[in-house]
N, C-alpha and C positions, 0 to 999 in steps of 0.2 A: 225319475218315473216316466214313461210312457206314455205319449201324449197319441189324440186323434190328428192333433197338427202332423206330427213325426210320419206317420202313416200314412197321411195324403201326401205331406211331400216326395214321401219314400215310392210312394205308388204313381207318381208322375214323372218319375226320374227312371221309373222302370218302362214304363209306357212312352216318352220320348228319349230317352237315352241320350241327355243332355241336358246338363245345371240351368245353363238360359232357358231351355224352349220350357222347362217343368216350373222354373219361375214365373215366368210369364203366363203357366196355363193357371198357376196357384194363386197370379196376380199379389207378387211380393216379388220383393229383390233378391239377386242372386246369392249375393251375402249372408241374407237372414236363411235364406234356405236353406245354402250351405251348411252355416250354424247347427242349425236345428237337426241336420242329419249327421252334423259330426257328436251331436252330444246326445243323437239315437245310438250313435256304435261307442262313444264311451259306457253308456244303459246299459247296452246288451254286452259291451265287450270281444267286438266281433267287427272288422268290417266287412264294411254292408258294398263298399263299390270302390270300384279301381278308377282314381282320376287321370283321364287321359287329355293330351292336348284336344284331340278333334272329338271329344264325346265324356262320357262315364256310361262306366260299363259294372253291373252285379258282380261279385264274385256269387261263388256257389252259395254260401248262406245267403246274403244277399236279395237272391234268387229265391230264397226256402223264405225268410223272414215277408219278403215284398209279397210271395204267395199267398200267405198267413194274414198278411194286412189287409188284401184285398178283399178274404173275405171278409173281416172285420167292420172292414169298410160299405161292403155288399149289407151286413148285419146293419149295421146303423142308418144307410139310407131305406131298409128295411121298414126299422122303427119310426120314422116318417114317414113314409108311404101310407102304413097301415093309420097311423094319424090324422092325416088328412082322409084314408078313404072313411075313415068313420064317420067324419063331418059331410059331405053329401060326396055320391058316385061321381065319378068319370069329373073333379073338378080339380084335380092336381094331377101338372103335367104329364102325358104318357109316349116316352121314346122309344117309337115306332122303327122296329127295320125291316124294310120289305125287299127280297129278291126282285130284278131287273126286270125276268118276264112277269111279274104282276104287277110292280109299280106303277108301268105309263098307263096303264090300262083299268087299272080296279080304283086307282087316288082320286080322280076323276070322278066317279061316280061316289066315292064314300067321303070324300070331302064336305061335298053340300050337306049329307046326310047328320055328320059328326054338329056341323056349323048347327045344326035344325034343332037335334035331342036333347045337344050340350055344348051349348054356346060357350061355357067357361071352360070346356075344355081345348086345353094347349095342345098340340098335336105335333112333334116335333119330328121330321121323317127323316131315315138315313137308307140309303140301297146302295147295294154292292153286293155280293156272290155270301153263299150261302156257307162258308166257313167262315170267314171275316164276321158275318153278321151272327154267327152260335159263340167266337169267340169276344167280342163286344159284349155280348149277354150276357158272359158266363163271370165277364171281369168287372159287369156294374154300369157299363156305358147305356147300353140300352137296357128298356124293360121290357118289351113284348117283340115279337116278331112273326110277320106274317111269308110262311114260305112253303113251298113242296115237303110233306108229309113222307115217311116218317122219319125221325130225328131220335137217336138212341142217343144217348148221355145222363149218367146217375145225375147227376145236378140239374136235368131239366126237364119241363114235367109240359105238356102236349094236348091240345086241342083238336081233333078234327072238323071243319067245317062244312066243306062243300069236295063235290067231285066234278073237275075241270077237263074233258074231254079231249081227247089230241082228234083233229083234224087233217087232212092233207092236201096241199098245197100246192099247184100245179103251175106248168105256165100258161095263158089266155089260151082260149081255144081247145084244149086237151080233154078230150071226153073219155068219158069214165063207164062202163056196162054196170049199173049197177055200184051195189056197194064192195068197198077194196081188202081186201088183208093186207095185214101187216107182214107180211114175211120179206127173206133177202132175197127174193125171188121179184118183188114190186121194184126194186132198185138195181133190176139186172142194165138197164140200157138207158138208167136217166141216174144224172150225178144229184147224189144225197147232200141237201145242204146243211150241214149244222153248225150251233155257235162253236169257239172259239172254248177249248179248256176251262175249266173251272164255271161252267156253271150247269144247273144239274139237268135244267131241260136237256143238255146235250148226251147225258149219259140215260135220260127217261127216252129219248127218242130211240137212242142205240138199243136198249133194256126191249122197248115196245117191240120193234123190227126184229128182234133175234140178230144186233146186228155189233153185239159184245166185239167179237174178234170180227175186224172192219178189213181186212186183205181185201183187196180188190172191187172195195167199195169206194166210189170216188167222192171223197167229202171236203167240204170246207168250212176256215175256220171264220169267225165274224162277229163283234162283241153286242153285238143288237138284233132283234127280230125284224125290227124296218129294215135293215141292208139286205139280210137274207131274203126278205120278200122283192125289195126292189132287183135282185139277180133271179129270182125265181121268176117274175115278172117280163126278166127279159131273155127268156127261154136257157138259162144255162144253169137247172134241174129244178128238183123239188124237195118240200123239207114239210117238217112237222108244225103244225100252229094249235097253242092250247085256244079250247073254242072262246074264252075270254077275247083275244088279241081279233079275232075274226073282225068286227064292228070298225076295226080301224082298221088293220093290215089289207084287207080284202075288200074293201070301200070300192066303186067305183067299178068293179070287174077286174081291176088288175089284173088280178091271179084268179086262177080254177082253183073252188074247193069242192072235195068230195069229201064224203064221211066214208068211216071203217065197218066195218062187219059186225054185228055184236058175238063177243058184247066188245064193245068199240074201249080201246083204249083210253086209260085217265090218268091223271097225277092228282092226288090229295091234297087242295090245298085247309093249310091250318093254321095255328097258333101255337106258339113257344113263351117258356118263361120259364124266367128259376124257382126251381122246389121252393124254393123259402122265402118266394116275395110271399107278400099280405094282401095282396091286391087281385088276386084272383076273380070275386066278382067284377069289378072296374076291365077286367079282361073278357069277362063274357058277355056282359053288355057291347062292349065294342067288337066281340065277335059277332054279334049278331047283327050291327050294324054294316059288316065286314061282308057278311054270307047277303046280304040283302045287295049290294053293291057289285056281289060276283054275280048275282041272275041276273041283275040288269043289263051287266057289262057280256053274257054268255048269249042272250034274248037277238039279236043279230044275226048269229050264225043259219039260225034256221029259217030269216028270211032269206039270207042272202045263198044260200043252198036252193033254195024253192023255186026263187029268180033265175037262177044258172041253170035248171033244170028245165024250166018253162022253154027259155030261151034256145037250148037244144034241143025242144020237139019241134019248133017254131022250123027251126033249118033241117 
């Protein structure tokens, strides 16, 4: 008969593709693991994975059964979730994954907040690029996730929060007539900085500019907003900054920032989770604590816009 043991082992063997590393994540020996998955494909009558010297590898069932467990799997941490949330909100643990342009900048400010409303809440954070982190969701690793809006997927169900304005980023000194458009026309004789592949500020930047097909736009690549700003800083072009990051990135004068034309370009930021958690409200209370954390962390921009401005009638 079919165990939940069978199924977590099965689901960790699929997730590290390796009998030691899924032993170790299931904290059991290798041996017993092993066991217990060879007398899952006796069960089913099917094997489930190709043992190889340097790994284990699914065959196709495998792959179809390990699918089928996950969610099973997803189900039953389900039925604890909703458990615990019934006994009091936001008091059982919630794994948070936040995209890179809002983490260093929004945690900061929603941390204390979380510490204030709901002391007992555990707050477990993971960031990285925004397929890794819809993939994690969708397998059970994480439960919520805070990222650029909007996210199509039948299995995951969407929050809008707040609207995060893009800004432009100049080197010292560089004055602006007024407010700027976004067009390819702004990036005719200064090099476009943006991140590095894979993450989505860099394709919302392209998206905003009209600047999809990039021929003869000079861009670079860069896996943080602080490297981009420290080269934009030292006159070798300009790039997009969500007005959250302004408060940090733009401290000091560094960099010139202008604002855009209305209606001035934004990215959505919001909330994710799977259709079939139970914890829905324990998510909108912490959205709310979430959106309170983005104006704080946005409140900046417009001093530091008003000061740049001053400071150019002044010369």
């Amino acid at each position: 008969m079919l165990s939940l043991k069978q199924l977590r082992y099965l689901d960790a063997i699929a997730r590290h593709g390796h009998f030691g590393k899924a032993a170790t994540h299931c904290a059991v020996s290798q041996p017993a693991l092993s066991m217990q998955i060879q007398e899952l494909e006796q069960e089913l009558g099917v094997q489930l994975i190709e043992r190889r010297r340097q790994g284990a590898q699914l065959t196709a069932a495998g792959r179809e059964v390990a699918r089928r467990a996950q969610r099973i799997l997803n189900e039953v941490r389900d039925i604890g979730d909703f458990a615990r949330q019934s006994a009091a909100p936001l008091t059982a643990p919630v794994r948070l994954g936040v995209i890179p342009t809002v983490a260093p900048y929004v945690l900061p400010a929603l941390l204390p907040l979380v510490r204030a409303d709901y002391p007992l809440l555990v707050l477990q954070v993971r960031e990285t690029h925004t397929q890794q982190l819809l993939a994690e969701l969708i397998d059970g690793t994480l439960d919520l996730l805070l990222l650029a809006l909007p996210v199509e997927h039948p299995e995951i169900e969407t929050q809008s929060l707040i609207e995060d304005r893009f800004l432009l980023a100049m080197p010292p000194g560089r004055k602006l007539r007024g407010r700027v458009r976004a067009t390819p026309e702004l990036f005719e004789h200064d090099r476009l900085l943006l991140l590095e592949e894979g993450h989505c500020l860099r394709e919302q930047a392209l998206a905003v500019c009209n600047l999809r097909q990039i021929e003869g736009v000079d861009t670079f690549g860069a896996s943080s907003l602080s490297t981009i700003v420290q080269m934009v800083a030292n006159g070798m072009g300009m790039t997009l900054l969500p007005e959250i990051s302004i408060g940090l990135e733009a401290r000091g004068g560094r960099v010139g920032i202008g604002r855009f034309a209305d209606p001035e370009p934004a990215r959505t930021l919001g909330l994710a989770w799977r259709a079939t958690s139970p914890r829905k409200e324990d998510f909108a209370a912490l959205g709310g604590l979430i959106a309170a954390a983005v104006r704080k962390c946005q409140k900046p921009a417009a001093d530091i816009v008003a000061d740049q401005r001053a400071r150019e009638r002044r010369t």
